[in-house]
C-alpha positions in Angstrom: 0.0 0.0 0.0 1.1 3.2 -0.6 1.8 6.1 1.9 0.2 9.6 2.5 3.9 11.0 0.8 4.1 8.7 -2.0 -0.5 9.4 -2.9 0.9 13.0 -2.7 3.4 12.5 -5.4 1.3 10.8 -7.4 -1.7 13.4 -7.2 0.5 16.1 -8.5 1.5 14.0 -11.4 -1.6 13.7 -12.4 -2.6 16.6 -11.8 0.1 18.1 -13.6 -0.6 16.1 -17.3 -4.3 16.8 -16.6 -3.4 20.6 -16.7 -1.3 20.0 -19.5 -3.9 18.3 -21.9 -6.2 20.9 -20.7 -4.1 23.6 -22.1 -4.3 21.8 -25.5 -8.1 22.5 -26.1 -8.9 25.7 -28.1 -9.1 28.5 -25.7 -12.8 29.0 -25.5 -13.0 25.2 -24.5 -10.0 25.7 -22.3 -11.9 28.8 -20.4 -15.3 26.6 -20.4 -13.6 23.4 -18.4 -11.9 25.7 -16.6 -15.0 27.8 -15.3 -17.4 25.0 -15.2 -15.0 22.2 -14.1 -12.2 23.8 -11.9 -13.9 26.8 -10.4 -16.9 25.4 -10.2 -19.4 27.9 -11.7 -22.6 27.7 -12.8 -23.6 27.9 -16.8 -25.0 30.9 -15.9 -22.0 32.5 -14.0 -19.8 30.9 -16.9 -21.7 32.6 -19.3 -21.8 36.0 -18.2 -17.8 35.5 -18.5 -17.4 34.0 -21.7 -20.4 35.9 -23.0 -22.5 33.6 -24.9 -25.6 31.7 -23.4 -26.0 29.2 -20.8 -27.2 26.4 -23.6 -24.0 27.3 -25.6 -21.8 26.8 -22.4 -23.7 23.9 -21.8 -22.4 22.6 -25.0 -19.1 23.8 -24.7 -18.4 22.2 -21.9 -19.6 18.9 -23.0 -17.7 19.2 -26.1 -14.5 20.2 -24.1 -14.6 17.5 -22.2 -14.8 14.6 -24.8 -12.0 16.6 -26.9 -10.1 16.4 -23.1 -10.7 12.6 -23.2 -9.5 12.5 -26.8 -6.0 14.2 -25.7 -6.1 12.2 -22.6 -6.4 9.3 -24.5 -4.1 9.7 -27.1 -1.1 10.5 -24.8 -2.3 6.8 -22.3 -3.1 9.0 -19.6 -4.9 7.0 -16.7 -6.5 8.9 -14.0 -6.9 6.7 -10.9 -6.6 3.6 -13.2 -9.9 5.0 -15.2 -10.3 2.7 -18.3 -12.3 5.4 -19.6 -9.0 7.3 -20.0 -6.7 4.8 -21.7 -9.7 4.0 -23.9 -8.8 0.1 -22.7 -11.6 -1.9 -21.4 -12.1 -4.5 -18.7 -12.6 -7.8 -19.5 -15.5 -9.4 -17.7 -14.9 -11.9 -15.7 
């Protein structure tokens, strides 16, 4: 098992590609995962920074988030040992 110092490590290293594939997406998808998935904000609050509707950031931020997943994928990031990541599947047993 692993201790509190060696989690810590680990956090920040994924932490730190996660920040890097982030700043990959196009800027207004960048500001959108940013506002809506760091900072927590509402579509609403999102949108009266990006200035554009609350469907659009709606959308946005869906979009953002598979492109994410794409870059994610493409450079075998795993997140927690999330399949969903690696794009590799379990096999049932």
């Amino acid at each position: 098992m692993l201790d509190t110092v060696e989690m810590e490590i680990i956090k920040k290293q994924e932490n730190n590609q996660l920040y890097k594939a982030i700043y990959k997406l196009p800027t207004q998808y960048r500001e959108v995962v940013i506002l809506r998935g760091i900072m927590e904000l509402s579509s609403k609050e999102a949108s009266d920074i990006v200035k554009c509707s609350p469907n659009k950031v709606n959308v946005m931020y869906h979009r953002s988030l598979k492109k994410l997943r794409e870059i994610l994928k493409k450079e075998g990031y795993t997140y927690g040992g999330n399949e969903r990541y690696t794009g590799k599947s379990k096999k049932s047993s």
